[in-house]
C-alpha positions as CSV (number, residue, x, y, z in Angstrom):
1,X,10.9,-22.6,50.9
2,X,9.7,-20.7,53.7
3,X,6.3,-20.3,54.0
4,X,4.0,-16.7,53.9
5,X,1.2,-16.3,56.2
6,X,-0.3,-13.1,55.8
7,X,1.4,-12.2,52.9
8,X,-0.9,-12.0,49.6
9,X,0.5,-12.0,45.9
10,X,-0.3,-9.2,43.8
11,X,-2.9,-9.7,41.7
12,X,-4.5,-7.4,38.6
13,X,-8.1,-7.1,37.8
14,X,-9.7,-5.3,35.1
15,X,-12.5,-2.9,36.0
16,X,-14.9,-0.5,34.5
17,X,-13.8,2.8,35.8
18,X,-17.5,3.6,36.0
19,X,-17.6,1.7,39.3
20,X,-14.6,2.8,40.5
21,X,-14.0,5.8,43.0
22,X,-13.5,9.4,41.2
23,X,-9.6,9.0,42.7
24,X,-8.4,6.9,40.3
25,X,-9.4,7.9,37.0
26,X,-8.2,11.4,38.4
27,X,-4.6,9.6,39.5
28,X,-4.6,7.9,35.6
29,X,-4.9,11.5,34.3
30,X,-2.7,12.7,36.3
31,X,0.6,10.9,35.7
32,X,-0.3,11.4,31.5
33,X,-0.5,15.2,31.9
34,X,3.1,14.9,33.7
35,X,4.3,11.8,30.5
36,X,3.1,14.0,27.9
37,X,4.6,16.9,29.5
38,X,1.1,19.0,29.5
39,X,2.2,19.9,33.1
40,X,6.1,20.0,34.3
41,X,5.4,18.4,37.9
42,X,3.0,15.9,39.4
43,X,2.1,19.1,42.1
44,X,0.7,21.2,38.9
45,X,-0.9,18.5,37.4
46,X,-2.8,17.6,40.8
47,X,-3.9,20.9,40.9
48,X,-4.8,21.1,37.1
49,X,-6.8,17.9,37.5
50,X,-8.2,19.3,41.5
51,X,-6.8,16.1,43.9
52,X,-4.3,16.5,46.3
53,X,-0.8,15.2,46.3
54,X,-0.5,12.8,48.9
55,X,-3.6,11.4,47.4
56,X,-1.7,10.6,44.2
57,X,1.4,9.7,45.8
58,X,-0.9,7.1,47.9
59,X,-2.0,5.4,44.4
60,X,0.5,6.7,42.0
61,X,2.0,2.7,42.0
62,X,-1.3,0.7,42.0
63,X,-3.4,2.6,39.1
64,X,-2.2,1.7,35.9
65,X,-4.1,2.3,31.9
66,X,-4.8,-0.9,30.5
67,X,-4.5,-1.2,26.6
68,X,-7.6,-2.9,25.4
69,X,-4.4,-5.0,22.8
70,X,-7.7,-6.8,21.1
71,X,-8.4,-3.7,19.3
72,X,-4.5,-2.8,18.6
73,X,-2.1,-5.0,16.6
74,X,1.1,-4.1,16.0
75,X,2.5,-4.4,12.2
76,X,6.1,-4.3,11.3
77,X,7.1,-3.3,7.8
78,X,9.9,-3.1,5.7
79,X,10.5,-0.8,2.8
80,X,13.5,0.7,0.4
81,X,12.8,4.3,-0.5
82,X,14.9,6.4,-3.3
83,X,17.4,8.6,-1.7
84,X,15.3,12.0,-2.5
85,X,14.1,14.9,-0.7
86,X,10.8,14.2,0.8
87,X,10.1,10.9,0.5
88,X,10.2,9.6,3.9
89,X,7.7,12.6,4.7
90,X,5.7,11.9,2.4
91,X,5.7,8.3,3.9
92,X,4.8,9.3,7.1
93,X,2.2,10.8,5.7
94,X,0.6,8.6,3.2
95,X,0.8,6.6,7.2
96,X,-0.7,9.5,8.8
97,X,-4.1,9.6,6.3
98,X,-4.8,6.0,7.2
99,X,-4.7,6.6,10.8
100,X,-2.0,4.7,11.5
101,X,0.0,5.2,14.8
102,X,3.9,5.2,14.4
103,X,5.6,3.8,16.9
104,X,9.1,3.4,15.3
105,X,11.0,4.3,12.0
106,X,14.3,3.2,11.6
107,X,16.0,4.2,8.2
108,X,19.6,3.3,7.2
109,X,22.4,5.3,5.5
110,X,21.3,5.2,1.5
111,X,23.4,3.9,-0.5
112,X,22.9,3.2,-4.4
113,X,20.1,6.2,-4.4
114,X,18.2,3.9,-1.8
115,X,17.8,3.5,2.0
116,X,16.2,0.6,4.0
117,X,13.4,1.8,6.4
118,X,11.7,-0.3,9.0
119,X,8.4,0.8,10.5
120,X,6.4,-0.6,13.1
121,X,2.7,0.6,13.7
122,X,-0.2,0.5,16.2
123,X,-3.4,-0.4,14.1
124,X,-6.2,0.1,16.2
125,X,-10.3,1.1,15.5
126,X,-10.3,2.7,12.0
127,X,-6.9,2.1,10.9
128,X,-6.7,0.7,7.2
129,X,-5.8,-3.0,7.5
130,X,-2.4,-3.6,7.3
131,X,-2.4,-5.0,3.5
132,X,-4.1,-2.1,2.5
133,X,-1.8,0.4,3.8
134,X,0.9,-2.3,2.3
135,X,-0.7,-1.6,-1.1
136,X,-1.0,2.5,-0.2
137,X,2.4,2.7,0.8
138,X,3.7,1.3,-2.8
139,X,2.2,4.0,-4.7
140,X,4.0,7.2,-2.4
141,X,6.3,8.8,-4.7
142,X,10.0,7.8,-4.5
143,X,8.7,4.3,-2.7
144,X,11.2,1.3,-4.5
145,X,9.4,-1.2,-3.0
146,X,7.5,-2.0,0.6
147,X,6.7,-5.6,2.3
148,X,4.5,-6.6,5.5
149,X,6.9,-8.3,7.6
150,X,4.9,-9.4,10.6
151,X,1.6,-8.3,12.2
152,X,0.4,-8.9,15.7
């Protein structure tokens, strides 16, 4: 294996953006305006946020949100619901009051008056626990039955 002088591996650190420069919390704001489509180009959103573009280009690929994942688990459930109007709304919610994040809902085709739905949520500060909201989940109208699969 040939050997790299000069060369250093990329490493990641995680700092306080308190004692970092102004230019990357700015960048970090930047690219969300553009993902949740607040602004339609990385040019308007510079603008918006007041840096220029070549200084976002510059750090566009080295400033990157971390997800503090000790306050976040992710929780997978299962559940059958009755094949009526509604239902899966009144789901989402039932998952909405307890200030759960929904990441994914898959449902199948109902068949017998039921359909198989698969959720997975992002519980973070002030989310119900997840057997709670297991619990909450059973007494939605037009819920057959609803199981925690897995929790991170």
């Amino acid at each position: 294996m040939p050997e790299l002088k000069g060369l250093m591996q990329t490493q990641y650190i995680v700092v306080d953006t308190s004692v970092l420069p102004e230019i990357f919390g700015k960048v970090l704001e930047v690219k969300k305006l553009v993902a949740d489509r607040t602004e339609k180009s990385f040019a308007a959103a510079c603008k918006h946020v007041g840096i220029s573009r070549s200084a976002f280009y510059k750090y566009r690929d080295y400033v990157f949100a971390y997800d503090d994942k000790m306050t976040q688990r992710i929780v997978n459930f299962s559940a059958v619901l009755r094949d009526e109007s509604g239902v899966l709304s009144n789901l989402l919610t039932k998952l909405h009051s307890l200030n759960a994040n929904i990441l994914t809902v898959n449902q199948s085709i109902p068949v017998d008056g039921v359909a198989a739905v698969s959720i997975s949520l992002q519980c973070g500060d002030g989310t119900t626990n997840p057997v709670e909201i297991t619990n909450a989940l059973k007494n939605v109208h037009g819920v057959v039955e609803v199981k925690l699969l897995s929790g991170e």
